[in-house]
N, CA and C atoms as a LAMMPS dump frame, in Angstrom:
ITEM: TIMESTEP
0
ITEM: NUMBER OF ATOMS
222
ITEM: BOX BOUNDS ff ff ff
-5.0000000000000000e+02 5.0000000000000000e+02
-5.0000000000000000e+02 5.0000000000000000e+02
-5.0000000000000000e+02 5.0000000000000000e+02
ITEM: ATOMS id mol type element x y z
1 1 1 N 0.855 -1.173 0
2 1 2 C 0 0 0
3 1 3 C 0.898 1.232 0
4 2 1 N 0.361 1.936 -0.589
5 2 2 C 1.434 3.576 -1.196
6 2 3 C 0.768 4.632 0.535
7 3 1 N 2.577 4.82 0.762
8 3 2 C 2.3 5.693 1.955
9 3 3 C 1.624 7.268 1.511
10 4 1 N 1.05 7.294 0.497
11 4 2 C 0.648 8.843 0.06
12 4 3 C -1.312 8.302 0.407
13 5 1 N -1.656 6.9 0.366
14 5 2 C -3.107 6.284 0.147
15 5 3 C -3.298 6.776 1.601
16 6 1 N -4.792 6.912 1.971
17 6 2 C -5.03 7.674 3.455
18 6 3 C -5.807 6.1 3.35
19 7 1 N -5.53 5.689 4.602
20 7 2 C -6.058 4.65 5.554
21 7 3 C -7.918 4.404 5.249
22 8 1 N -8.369 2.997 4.772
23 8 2 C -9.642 3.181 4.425
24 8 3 C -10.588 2.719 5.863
25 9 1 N -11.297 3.506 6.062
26 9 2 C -11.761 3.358 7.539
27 9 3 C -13.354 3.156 7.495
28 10 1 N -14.314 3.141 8.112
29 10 2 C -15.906 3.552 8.078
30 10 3 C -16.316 4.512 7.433
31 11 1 N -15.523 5.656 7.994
32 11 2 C -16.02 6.954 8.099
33 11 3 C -15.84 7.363 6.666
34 12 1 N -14.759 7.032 6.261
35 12 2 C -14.225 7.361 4.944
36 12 3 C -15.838 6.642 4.162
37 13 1 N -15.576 5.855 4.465
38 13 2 C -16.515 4.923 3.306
39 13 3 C -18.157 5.487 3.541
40 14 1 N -18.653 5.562 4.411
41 14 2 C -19.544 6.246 4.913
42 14 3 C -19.862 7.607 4.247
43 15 1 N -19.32 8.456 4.588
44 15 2 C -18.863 9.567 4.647
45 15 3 C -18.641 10.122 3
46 16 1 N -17.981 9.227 2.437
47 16 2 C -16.875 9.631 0.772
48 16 3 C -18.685 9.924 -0.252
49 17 1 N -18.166 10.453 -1.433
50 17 2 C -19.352 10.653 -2.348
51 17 3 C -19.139 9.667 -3.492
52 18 1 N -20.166 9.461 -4.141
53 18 2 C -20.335 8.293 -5.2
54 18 3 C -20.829 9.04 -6.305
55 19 1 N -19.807 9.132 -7.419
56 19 2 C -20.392 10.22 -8.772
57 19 3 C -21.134 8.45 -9.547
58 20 1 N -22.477 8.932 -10.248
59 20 2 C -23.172 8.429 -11.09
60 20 3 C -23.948 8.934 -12.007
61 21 1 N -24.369 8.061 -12.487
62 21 2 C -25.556 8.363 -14.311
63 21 3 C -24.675 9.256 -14.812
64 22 1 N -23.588 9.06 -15.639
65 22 2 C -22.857 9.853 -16.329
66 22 3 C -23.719 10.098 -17.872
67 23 1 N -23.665 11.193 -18.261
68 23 2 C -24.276 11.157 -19.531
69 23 3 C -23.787 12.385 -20.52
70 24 1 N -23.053 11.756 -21.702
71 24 2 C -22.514 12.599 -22.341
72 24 3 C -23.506 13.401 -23.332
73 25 1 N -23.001 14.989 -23.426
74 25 2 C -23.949 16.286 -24.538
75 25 3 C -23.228 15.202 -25.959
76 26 1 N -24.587 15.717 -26.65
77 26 2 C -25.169 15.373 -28.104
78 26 3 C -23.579 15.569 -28.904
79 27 1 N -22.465 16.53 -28.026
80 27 2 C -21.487 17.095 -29.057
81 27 3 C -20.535 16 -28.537
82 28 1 N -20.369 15.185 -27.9
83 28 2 C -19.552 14.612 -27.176
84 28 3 C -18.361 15.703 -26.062
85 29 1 N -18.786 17.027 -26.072
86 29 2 C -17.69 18.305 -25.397
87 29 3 C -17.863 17.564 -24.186
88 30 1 N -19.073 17.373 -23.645
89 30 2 C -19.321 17.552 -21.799
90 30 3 C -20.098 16.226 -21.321
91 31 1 N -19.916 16.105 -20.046
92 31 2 C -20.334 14.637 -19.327
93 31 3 C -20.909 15.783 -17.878
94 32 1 N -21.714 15.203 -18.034
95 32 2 C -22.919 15.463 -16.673
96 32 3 C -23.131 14.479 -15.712
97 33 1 N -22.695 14.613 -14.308
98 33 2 C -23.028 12.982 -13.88
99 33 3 C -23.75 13.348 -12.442
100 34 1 N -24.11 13.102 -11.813
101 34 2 C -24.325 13.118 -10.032
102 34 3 C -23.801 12.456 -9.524
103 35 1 N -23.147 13.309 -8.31
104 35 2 C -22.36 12.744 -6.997
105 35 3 C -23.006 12.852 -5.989
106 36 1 N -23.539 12.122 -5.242
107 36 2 C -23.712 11.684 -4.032
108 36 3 C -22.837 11.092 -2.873
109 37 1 N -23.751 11.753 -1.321
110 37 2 C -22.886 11.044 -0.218
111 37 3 C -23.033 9.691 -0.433
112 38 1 N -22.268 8.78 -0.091
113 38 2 C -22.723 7.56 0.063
114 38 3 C -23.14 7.166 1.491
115 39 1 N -24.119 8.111 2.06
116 39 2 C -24.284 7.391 3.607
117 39 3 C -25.229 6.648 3.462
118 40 1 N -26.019 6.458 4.354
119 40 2 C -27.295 5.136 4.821
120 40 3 C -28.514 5.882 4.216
121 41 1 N -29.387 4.9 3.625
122 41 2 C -30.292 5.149 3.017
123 41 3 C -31.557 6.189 4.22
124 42 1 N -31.37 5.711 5.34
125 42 2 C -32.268 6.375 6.201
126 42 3 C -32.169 7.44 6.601
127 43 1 N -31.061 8.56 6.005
128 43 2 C -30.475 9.859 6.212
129 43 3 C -31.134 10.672 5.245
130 44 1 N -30.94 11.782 4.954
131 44 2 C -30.877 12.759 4.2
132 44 3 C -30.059 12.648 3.505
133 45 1 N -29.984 12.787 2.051
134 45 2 C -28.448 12.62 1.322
135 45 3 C -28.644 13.84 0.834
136 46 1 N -27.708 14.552 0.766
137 46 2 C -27.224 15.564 -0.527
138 46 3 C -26.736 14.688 -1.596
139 47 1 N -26.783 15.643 -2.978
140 47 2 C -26.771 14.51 -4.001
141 47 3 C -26.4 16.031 -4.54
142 48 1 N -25.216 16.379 -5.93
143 48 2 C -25.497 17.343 -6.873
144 48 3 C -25.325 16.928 -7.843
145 49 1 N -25.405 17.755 -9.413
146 49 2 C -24.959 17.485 -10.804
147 49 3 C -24.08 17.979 -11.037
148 50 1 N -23.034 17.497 -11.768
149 50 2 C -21.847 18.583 -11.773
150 50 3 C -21.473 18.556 -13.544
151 51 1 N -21.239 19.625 -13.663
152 51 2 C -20.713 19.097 -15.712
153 51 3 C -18.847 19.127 -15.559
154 52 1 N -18.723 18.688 -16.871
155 52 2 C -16.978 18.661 -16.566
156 52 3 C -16.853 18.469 -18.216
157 53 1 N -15.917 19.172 -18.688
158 53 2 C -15.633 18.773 -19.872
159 53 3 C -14.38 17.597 -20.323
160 54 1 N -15.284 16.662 -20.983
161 54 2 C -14.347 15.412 -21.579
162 54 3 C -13.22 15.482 -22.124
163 55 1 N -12.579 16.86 -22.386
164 55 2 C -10.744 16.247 -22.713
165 55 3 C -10.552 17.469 -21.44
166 56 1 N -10.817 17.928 -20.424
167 56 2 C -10.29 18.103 -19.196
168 56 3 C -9.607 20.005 -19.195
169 57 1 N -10.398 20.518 -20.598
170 57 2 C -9.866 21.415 -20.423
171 57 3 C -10.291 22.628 -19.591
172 58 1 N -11.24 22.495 -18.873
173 58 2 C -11.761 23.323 -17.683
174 58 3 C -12.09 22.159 -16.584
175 59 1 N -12.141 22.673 -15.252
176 59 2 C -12.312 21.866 -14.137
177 59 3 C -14.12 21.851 -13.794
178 60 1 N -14.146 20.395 -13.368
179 60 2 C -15.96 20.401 -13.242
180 60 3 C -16.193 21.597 -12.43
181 61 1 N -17.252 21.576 -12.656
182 61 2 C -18.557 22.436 -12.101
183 61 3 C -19.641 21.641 -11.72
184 62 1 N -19.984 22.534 -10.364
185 62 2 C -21.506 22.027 -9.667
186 62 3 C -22.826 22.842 -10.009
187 63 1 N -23.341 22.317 -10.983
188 63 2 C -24.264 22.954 -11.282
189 63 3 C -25.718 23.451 -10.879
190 64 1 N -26.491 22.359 -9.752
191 64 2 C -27.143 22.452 -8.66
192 64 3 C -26.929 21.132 -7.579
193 65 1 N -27.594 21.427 -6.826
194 65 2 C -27.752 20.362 -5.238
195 65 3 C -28.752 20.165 -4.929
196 66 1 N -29.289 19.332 -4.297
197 66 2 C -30.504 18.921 -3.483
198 66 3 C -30.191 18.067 -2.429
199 67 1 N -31.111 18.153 -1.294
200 67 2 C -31.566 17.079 -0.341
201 67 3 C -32.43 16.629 -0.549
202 68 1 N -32.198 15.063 -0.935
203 68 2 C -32.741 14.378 -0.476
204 68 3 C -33.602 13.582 0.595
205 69 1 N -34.454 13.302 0.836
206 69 2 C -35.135 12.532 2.357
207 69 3 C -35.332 10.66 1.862
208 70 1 N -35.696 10.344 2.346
209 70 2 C -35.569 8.73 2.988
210 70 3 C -36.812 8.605 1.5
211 71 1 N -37.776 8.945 1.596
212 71 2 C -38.731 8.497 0.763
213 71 3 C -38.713 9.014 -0.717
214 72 1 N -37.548 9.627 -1.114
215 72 2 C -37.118 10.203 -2.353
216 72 3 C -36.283 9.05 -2.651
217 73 1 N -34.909 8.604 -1.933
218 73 2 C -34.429 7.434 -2.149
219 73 3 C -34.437 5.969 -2.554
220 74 1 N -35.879 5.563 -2.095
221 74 2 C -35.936 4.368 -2.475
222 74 3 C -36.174 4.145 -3.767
C-alpha cells in the first residue's frame, strides 16, 4: 500500500461521495453525472450534478444540489 493512500476506515466509506448516471452532450464536449454522499439510506443525502468537460480542459462544475429525504431514495 502507497504511503501517500489515506487509511480506508468507516467513516471514509460512509462519509466519501459516489459520482453516477454519467451522460454525455449530443457534441460529445461535456459529461454530466451526479455525486452523491454515500451514507445510509435512512439519512438525508445531498446529491449534486456537476458538468466537466471530456478532454479536461476546464475543471468540473456544480451545477445544482438537493436534499434528499428517505422516501425520495428508495
Amino acid at each position: 500500500m502507497s504511503g501517500d493512500a489515506p487509511e480506508l476506515t468507516t467513516e471514509l466509506v460512509v462519509d466519501g461521495v459516489v459520482p453516477s448516471q454519467p451522460v454525455i452532450s449530443p457534441d460529445g464536449r461535456w459529461v454530466a453525472y451526479v455525486v452523491a454522499l454515500a451514507g445510509r439510506k435512512t439519512e438525508r443525502r445531498m446529491c449534486a450534478i456537476w458538468l466537466a468537460a471530456v478532454d479536461s480542459s476546464s475543471p468540473p462544475a456544480k451545477l445544482t444540489a438537493i436534499t434528499l429525504t428517505a422516501s425520495l431514495i428508495d
